[in-house]
Backbone bond lengths (Angstrom), bond angles and torsions (degrees), N, CA, C in turn:
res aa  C-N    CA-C-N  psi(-1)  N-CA   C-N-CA  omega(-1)  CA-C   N-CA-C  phi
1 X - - - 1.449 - - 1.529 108.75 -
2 X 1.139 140.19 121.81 1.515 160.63 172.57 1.698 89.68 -87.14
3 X 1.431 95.89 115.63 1.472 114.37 162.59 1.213 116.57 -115.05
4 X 1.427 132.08 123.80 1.485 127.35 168.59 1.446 115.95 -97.01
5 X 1.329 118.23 131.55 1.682 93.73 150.62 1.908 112.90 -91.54
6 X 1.482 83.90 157.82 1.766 103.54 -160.01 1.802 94.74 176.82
7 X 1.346 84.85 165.70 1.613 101.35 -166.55 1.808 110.45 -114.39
8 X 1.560 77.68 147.30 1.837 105.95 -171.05 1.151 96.56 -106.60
9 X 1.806 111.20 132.90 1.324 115.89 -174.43 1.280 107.10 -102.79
10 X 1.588 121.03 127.72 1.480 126.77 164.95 1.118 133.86 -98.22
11 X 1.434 143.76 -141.74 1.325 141.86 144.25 1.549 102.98 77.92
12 X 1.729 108.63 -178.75 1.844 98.44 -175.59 1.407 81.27 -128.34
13 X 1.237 78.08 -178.36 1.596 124.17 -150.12 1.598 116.83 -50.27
14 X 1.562 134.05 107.45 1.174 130.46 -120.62 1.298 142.49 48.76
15 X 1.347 128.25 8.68 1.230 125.72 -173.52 1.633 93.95 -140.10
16 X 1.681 118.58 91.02 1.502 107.74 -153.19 2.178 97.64 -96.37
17 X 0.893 123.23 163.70 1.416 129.90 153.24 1.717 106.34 -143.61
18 X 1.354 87.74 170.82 1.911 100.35 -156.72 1.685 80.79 -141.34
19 X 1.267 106.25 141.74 0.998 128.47 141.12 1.641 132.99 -113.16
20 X 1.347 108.78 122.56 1.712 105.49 -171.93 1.412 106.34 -82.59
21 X 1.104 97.02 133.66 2.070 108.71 -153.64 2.136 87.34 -130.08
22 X 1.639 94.54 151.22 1.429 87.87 146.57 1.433 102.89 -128.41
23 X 1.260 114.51 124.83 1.972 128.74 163.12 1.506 107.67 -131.59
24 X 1.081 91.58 168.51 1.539 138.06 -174.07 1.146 108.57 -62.76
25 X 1.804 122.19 86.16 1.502 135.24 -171.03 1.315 104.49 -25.78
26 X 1.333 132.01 -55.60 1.845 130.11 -169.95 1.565 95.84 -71.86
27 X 0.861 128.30 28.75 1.850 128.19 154.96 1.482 127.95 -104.56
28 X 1.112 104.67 140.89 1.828 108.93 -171.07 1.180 102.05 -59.60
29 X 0.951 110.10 154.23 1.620 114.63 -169.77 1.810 96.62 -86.29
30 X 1.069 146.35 41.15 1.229 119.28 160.65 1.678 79.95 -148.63
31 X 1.323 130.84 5.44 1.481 136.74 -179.27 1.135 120.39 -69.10
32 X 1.129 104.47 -155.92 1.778 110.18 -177.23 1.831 106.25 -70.79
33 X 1.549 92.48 137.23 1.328 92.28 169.34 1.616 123.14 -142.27
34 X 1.278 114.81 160.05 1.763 96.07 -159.35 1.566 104.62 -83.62
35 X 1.053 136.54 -33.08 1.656 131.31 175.87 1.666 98.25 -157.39
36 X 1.457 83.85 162.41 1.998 109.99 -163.76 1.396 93.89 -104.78
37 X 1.065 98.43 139.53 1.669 109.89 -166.20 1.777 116.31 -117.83
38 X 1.489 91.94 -24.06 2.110 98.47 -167.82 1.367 86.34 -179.10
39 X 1.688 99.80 -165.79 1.150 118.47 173.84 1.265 96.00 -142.34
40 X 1.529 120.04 179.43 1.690 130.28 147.03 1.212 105.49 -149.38
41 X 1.063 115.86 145.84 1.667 123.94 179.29 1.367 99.81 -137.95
42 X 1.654 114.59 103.04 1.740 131.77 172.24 1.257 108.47 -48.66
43 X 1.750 134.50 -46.07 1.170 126.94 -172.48 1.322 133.62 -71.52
44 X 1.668 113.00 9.50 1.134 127.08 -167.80 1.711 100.59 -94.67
45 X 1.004 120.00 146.30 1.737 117.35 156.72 1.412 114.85 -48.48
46 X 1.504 115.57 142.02 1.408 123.86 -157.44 1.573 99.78 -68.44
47 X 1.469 115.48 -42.77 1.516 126.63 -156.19 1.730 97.29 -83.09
48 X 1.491 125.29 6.31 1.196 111.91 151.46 1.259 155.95 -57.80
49 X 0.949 150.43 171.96 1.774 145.63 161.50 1.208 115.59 -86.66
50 X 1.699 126.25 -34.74 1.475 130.57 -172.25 1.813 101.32 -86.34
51 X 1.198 117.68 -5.63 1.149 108.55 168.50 1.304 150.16 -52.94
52 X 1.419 107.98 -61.39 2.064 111.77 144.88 1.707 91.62 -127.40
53 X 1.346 85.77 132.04 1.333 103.86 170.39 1.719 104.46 -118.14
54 X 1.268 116.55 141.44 1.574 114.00 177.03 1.402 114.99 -160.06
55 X 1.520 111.94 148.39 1.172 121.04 174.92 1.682 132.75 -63.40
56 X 1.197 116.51 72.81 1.778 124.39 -131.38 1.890 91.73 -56.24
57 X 1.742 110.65 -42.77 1.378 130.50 -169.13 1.599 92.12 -56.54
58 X 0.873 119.52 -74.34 1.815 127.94 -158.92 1.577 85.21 -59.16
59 X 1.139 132.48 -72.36 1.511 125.55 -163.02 1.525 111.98 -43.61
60 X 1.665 119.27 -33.13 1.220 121.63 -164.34 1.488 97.36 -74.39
61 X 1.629 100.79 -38.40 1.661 107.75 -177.36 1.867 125.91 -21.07
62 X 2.042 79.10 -80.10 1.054 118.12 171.09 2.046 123.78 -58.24
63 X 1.285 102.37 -7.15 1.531 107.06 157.66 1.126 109.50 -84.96
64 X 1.771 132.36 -55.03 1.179 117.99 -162.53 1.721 114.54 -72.68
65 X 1.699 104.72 7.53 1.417 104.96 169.24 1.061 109.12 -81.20
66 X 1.083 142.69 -13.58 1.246 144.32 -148.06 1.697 129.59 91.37
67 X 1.486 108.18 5.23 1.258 110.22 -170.50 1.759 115.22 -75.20
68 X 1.405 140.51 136.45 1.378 122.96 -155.06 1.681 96.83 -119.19
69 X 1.320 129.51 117.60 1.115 132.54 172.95 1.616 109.78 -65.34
70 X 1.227 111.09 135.27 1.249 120.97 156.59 1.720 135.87 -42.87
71 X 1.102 112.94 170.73 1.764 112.25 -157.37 2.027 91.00 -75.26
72 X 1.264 115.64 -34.61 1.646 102.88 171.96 0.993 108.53 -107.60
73 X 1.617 148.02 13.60 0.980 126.47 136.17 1.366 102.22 -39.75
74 X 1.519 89.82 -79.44 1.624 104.44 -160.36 1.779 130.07 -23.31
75 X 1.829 86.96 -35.05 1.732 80.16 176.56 1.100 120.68 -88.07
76 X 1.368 116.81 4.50 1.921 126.24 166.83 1.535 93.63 -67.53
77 X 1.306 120.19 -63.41 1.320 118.82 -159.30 2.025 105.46 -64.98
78 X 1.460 112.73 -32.27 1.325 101.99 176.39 1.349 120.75 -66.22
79 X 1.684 101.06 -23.00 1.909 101.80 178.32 1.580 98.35 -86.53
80 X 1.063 132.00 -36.06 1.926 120.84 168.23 1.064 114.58 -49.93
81 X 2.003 126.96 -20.73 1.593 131.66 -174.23 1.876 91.43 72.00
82 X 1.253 119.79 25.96 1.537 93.94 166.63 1.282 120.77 -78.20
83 X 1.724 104.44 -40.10 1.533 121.62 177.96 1.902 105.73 -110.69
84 X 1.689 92.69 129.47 1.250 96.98 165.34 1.555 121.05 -63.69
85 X 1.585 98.29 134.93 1.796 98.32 179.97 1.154 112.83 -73.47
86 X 1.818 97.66 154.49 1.235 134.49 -143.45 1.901 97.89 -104.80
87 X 1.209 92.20 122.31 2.077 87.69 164.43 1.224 127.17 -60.37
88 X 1.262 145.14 91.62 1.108 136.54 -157.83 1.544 137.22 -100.83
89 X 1.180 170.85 161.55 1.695 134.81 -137.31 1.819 81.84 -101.47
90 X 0.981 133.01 149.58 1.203 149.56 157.26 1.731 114.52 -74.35
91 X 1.229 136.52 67.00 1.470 137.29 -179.18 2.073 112.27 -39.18
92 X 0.978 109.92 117.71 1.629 104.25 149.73 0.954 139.49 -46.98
93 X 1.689 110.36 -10.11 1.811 103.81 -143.02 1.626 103.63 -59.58
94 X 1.191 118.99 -36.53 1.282 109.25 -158.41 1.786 111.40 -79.45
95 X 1.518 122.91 20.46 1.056 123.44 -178.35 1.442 111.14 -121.43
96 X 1.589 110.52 124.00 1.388 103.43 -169.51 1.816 129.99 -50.36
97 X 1.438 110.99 160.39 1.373 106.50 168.62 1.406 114.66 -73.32
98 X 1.451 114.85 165.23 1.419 134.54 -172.57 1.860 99.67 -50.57
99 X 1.623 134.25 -44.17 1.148 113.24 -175.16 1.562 107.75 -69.06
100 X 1.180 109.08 -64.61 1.833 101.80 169.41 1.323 108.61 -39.35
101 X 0.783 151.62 -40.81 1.625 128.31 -171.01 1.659 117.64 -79.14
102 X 1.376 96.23 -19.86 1.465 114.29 170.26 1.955 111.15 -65.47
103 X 1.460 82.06 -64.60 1.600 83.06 -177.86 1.781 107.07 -67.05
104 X 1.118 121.11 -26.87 1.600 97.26 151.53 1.024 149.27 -75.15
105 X 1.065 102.38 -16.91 1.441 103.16 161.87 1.464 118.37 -87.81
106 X 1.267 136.23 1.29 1.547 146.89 117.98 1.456 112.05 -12.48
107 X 1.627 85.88 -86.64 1.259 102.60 -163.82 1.830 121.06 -46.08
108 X 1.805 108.25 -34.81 1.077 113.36 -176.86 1.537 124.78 -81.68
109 X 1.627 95.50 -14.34 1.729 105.44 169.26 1.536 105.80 -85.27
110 X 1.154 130.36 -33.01 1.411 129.93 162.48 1.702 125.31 -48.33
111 X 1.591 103.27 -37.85 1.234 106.83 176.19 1.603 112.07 -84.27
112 X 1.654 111.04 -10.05 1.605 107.77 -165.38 1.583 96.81 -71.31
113 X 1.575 99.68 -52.56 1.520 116.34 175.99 1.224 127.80 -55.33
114 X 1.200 120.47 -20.48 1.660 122.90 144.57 1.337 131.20 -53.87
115 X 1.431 113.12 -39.23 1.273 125.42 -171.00 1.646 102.35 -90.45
116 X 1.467 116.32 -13.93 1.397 90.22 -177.13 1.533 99.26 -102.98
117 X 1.169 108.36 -18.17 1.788 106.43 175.72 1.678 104.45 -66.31
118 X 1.665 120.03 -21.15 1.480 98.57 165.94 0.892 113.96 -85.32
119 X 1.074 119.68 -22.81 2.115 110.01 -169.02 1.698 114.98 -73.61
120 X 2.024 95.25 -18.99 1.778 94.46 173.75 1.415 91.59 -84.87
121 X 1.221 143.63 -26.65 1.254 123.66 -165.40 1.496 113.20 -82.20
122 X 1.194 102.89 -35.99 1.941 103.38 157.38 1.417 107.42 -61.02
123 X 0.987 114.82 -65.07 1.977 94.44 -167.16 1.448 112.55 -48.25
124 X 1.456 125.79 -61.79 1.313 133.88 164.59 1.677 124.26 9.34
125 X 1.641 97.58 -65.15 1.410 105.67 -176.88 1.987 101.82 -80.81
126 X 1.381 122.66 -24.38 1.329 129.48 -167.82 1.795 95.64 -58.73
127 X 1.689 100.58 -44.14 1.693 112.76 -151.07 1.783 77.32 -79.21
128 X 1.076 129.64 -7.44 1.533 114.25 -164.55 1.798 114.68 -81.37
129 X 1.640 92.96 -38.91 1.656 129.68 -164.17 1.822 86.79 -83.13
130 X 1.133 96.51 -15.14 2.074 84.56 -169.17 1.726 99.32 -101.09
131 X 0.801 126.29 -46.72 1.839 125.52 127.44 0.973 117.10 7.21
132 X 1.209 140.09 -93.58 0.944 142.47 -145.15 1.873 106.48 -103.40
């Protein structure tokens, strides 16, 4: 039997709570589970105490059984310092692809060359007035 700990979602609808459970990976996630481990409640302010609360002893238990916490478990337990943090893949998504970055960088040599054709066209008339 593969047990994870990972969280069971309670509460209604918009107003979510989790309980950190360890069960039996082939279980629904809000199903049967073999023991209650913590809680977390998202709607709380982060810099709280009632936020995840957990049984650090029983959780440690249930690791050295072999039980494998999940990817947010896990980062509860890396901010408790139970489990050393994990390297984790760093995603790109939020950085454009190669054609967007192209056309920005277009766009930003287009705007450089705007800006310097005004700044000669301002001095221009300055060097004119000093002339005369």
């Amino acid at each position: 039997m593969a047990v994870s700990i990972r969280l069971a979602r309670g509460g209604s609808k918009k107003r979510p709570f989790y309980r950190i459970v360890a069960a039996d990976s082939r279980m629904a996630r809000d199903g049967r589970y073999i023991e209650r481990l913590g809680t977390y409640n998202p709607l709380l302010p982060k810099d709280s105490e009632e936020r995840v609360k957990m049984d650090v002893e029983k959780i440690q238990e249930w690791i050295s059984k072999g039980a494998k916490p999940t990817d947010r478990v896990s980062r509860f337990l890396e901010a408790a310092g139970v489990v050393e943090k994990k390297e984790r893949a760093n995603m790109k998504k939020a950085q454009p692809g190669k054609k967007a970055a192209e056309r920005a960088e277009e766009k930003a040599a287009k705007a450089a060359e705007a800006a310097e054709a005004a700044a000669a066209a301002a001095e221009a008339p300055a060097e004119d007035a000093a002339a005369e």
